[in-house]
N, C-alpha and C positions, 0 to 999 in steps of 0.2 A: 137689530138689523144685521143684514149680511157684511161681509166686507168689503170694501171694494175688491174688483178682481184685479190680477196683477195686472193683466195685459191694459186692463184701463187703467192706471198707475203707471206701465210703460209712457201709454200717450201720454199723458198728462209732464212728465217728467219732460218728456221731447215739446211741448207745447210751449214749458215754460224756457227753456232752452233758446225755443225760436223767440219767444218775448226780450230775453237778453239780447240778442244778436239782435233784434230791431233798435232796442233802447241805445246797445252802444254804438249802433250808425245814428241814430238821428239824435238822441236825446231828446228829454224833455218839450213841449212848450209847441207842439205841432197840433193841429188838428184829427181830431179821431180818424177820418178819413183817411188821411196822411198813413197812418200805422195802421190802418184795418189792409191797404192795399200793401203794403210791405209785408205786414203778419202773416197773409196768405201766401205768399210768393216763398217766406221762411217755411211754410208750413209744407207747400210744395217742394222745397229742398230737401227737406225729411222724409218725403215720400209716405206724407201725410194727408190723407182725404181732407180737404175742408169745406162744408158747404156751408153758403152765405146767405145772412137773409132768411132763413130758413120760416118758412111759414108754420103757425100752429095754431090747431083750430082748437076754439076753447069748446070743452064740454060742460054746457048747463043745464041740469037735472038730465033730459034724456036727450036732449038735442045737440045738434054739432055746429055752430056759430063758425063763420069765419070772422074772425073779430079784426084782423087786420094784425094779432101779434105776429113779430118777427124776431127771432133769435139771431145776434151777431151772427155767431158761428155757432155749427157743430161738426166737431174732429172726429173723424174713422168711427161715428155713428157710437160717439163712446163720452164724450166730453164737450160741455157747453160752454162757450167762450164769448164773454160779455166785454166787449172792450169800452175804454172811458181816456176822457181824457181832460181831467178834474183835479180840482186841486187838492182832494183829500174825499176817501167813500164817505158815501151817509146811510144811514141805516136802511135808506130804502132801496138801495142796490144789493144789499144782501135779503132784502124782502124780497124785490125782482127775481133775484137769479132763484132763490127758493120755489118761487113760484112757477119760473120757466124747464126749472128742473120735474116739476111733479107736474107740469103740463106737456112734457116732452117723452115722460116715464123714464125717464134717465137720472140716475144717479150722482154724480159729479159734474161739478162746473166749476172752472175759474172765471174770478174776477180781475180783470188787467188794467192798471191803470197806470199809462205808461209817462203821467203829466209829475214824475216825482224827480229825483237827483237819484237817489237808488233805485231797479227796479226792483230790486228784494223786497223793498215797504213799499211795493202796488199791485202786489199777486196777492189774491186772498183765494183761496182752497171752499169750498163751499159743498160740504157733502149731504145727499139727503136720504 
């Protein structure tokens, strides 16, 4: 497979960026909501697109389903941002995002999960 391209690697970089600067106003122990309305507002500061909620319709054999999936975020139509607010990932959040990634046709997504003491060990990198 390709590589990711820089400028998706720019966002991504500024994404997580915005993730610390949320972590270190509120820390730990809030509800996802709480940081999904903040995360945006940092993401805005960046002068960073983010759209929320993002609808995807699932393709099954040759039909087009709205199935009611919803993507957290997606940043500058480049990066998929799944946020959590858990006490530790489980293998099926990197199943999720893999799945929202090649239902989205896009390439990279983070995982954030902003319910830790460090945010460094709540970012996971998810490339597909």
């Amino acid at each position: 497979m390709d590589l990711i391209p820089e400028r998706t690697n720019v966002v991504a970089r500024r994404v997580v960026d915005a993730a610390f600067a949320v972590h270190s106003e509120l820390g730990p122990g809030l509800l996802e909501s709480v940081y999904e309305v903040c995360f945006a507002y940092e993401l805005g500061r960046r002068r960073l697109s983010c759209a929320r909620e993002v609808a995807v319709p699932i393709v099954y054999g040759n039909i087009r389903l709205a199935a009611g999936l919803r993507l957290d975020m997606v940043v500058d139509d480049r990066v998929v941002v799944e946020l959590k607010s858990v006490d530790a990932f489980a293998p099926v959040h990197t199943a999720q995002m893999l799945s929202y990634l090649k239902l989205s046709d896009l390439r990279l997504g983070l995982l954030i999960n902003f319910n830790v003491p460090l945010i460094k060990d709540g970012i996971k990198r998810i490339v597909r």
